[in-house]
One Martini backbone bead per residue (centre of mass of N, CA, C, O) as a GRO file, in nm:
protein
  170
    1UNK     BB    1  -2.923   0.464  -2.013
    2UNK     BB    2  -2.960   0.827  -1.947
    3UNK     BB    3  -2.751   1.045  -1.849
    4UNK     BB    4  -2.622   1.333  -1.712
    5UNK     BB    5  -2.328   1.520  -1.678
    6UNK     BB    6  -2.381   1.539  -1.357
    7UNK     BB    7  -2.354   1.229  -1.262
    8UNK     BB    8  -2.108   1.153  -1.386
    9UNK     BB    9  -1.937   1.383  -1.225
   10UNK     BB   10  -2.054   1.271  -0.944
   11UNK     BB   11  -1.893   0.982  -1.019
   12UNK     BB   12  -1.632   1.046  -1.046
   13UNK     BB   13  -1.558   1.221  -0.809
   14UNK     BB   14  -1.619   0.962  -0.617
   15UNK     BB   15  -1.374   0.813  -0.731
   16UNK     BB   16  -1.139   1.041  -0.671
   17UNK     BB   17  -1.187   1.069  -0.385
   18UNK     BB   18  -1.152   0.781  -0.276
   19UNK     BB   19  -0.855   0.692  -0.400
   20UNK     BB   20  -0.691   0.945  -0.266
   21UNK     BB   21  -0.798   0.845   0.066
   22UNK     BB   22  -0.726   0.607   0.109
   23UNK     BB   23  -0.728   0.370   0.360
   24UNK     BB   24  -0.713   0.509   0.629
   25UNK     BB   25  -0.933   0.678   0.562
   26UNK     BB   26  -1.196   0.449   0.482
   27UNK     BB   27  -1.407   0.426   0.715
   28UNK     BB   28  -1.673   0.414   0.571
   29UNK     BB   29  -1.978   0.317   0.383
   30UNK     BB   30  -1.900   0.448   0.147
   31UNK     BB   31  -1.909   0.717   0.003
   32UNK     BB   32  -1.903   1.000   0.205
   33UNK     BB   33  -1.816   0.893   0.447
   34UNK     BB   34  -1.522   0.902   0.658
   35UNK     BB   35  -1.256   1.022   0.474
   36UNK     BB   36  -1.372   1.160   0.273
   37UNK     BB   37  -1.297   1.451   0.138
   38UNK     BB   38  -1.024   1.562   0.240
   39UNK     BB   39  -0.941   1.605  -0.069
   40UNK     BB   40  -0.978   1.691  -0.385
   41UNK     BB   41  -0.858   1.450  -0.530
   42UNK     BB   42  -0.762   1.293  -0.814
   43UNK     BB   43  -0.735   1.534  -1.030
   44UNK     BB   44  -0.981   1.709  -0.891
   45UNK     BB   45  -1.234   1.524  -1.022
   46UNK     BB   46  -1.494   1.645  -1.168
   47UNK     BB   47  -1.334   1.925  -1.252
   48UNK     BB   48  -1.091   1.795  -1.384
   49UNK     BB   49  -1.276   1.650  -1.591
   50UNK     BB   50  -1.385   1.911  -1.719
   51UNK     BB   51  -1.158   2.032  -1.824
   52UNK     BB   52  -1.065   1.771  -2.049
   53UNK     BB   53  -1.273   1.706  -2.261
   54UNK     BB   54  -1.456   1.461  -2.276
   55UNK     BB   55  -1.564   1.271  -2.441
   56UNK     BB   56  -1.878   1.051  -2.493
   57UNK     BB   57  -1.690   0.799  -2.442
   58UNK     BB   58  -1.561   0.799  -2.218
   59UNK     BB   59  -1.787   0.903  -2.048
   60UNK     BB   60  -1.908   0.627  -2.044
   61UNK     BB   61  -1.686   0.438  -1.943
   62UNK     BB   62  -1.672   0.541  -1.670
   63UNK     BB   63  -1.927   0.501  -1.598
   64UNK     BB   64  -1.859   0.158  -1.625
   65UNK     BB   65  -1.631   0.195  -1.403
   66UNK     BB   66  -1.846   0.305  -1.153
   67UNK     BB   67  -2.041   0.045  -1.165
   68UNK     BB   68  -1.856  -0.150  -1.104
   69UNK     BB   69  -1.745  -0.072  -0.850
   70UNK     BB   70  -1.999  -0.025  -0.691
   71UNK     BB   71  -2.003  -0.365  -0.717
   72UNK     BB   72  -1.761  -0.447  -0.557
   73UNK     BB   73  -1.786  -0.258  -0.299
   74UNK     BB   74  -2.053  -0.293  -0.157
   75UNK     BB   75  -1.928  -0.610  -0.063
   76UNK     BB   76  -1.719  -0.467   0.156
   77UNK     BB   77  -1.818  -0.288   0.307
   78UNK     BB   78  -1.993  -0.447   0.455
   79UNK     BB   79  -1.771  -0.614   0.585
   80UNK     BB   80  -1.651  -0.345   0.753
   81UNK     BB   81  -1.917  -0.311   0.902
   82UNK     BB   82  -1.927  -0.591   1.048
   83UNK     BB   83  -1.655  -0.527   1.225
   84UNK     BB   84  -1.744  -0.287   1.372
   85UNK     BB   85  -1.937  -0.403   1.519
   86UNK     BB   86  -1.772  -0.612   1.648
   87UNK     BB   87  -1.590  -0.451   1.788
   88UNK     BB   88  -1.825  -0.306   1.966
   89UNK     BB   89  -1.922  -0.522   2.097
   90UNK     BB   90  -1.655  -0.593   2.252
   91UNK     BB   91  -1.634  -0.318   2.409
   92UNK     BB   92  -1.926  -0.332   2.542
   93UNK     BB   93  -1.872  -0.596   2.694
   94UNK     BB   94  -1.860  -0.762   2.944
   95UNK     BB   95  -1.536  -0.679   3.078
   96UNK     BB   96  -1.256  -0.759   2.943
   97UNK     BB   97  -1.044  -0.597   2.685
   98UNK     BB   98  -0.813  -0.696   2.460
   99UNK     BB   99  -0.584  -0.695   2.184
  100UNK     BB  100  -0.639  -0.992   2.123
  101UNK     BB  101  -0.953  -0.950   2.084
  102UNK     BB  102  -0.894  -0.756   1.843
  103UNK     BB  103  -0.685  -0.820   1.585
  104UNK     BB  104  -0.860  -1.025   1.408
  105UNK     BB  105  -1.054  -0.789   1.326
  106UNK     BB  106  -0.882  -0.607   1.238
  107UNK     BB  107  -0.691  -0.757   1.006
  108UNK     BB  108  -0.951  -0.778   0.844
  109UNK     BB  109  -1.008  -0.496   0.787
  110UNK     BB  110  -0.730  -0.443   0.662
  111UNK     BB  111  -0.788  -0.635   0.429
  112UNK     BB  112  -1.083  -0.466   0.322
  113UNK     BB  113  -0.897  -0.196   0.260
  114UNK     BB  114  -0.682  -0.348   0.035
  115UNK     BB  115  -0.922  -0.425  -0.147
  116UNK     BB  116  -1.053  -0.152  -0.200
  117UNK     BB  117  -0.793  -0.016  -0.332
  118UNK     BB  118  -0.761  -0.195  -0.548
  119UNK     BB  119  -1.056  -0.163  -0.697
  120UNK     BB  120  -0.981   0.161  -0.748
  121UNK     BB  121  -0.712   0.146  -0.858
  122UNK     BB  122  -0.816  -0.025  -1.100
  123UNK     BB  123  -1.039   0.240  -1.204
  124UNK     BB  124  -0.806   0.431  -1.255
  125UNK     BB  125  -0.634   0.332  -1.443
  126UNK     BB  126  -0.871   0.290  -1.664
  127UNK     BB  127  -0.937   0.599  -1.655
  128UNK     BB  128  -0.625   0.675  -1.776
  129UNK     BB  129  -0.684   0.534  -2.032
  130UNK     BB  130  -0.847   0.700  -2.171
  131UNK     BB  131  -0.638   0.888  -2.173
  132UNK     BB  132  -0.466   1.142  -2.295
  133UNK     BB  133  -0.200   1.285  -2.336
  134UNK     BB  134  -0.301   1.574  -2.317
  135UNK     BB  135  -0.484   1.529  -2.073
  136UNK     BB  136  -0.260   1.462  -1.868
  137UNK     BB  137  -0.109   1.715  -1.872
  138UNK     BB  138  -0.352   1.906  -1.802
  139UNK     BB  139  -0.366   1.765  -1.532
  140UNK     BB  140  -0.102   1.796  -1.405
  141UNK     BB  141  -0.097   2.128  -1.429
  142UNK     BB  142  -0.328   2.140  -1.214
  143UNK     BB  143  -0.229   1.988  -1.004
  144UNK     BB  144   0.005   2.152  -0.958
  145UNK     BB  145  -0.124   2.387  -0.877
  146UNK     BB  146  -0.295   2.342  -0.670
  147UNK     BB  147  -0.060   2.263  -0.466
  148UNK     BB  148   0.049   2.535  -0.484
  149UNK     BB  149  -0.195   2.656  -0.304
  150UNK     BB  150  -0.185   2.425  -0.081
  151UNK     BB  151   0.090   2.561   0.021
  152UNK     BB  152   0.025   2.853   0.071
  153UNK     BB  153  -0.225   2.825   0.248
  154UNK     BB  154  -0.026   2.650   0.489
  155UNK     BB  155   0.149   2.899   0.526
  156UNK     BB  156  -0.031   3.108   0.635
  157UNK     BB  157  -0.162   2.958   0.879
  158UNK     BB  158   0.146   2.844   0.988
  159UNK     BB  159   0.257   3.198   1.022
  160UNK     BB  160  -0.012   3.387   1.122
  161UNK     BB  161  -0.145   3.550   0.854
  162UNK     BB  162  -0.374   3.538   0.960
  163UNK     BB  163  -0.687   3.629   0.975
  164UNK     BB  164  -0.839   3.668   1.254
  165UNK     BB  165  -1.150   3.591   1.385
  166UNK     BB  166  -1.428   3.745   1.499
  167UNK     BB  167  -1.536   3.856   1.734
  168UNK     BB  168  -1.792   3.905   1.971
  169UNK     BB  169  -2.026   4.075   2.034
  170UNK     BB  170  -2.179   4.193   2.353
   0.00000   0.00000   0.00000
């Protein structure tokens, strides 16, 4: 099957940004579920990996570690998305609620967080191997300059030296 070079960089792109964004942030049901999407993603995810002019090899590979991650991650959300609707339902339930009746299914999240980031982090060194040293240092140096845009970025809006926003006419 042929993919177009976009559905590819939209498939790297997913796995960059879902890797980036943490267990604790990984809130969602699928990438782009609630805490996706909330950085750049590691190195920048699809515009990253689109600067460093990646083989036709590569990017086969790429999708190979993509459609993997894809079917190994999706009976995972589904089981922490069956946590959360019985967490839901014990909130919901009437009587009292305490944290020991809620504890075991948190910790099973925890678990199912733990093995997400895990097998992540597995497709993302996958990833990582595939380039070269030379693609890697043009990673770091874009990484590199990134980091200190938002840098400049956090300190303009935390000095106030923003400009206010506009008013409303009346």
């Amino acid at each position: 099957m042929v993919r177009s070079k976009s559905a590819t960089a939209f498939a790297a792109a997913l796995l960059f940004v879902a890797i980036a964004c943490g267990a604790g942030r990984a809130q969602g049901f699928g990438a782009g579920g609630p805490g996706f999407g909330q950085h750049h993603g590691f190195m920048g995810g699809a515009m990253m990996l689109g600067s460093l002019n990646l083989t036709s090899s590569q990017k086969t590979q790429v999708q190979q570690i993509m459609s993997t991650l894809r079917s190994n991650l999706e009976p995972l959300f589904q089981q922490l998305h069956q946590g959360h609707e019985q967490i839901t339902a014990k909130l919901l339930a009437p009587g009292p609620v305490a944290m020991t009746d809620l504890n075991p299914l948190l910790q099973q999240n925890a678990q199912i967080h733990q093995q997400i980031e895990q097998q992540k982090m597995a497709a993302l060194l996958q990833v990582r191997a595939l380039l070269t040293t030379d693609q890697l240092n043009k990673a770091a140096a874009i990484q590199q300059k990134m980091q200190q845009i938002h840098a400049e970025m956090k300190a303009l809006f935390n000095n106030g030296d923003a400009p206010a926003p506009p008013t409303p006419e009346p």
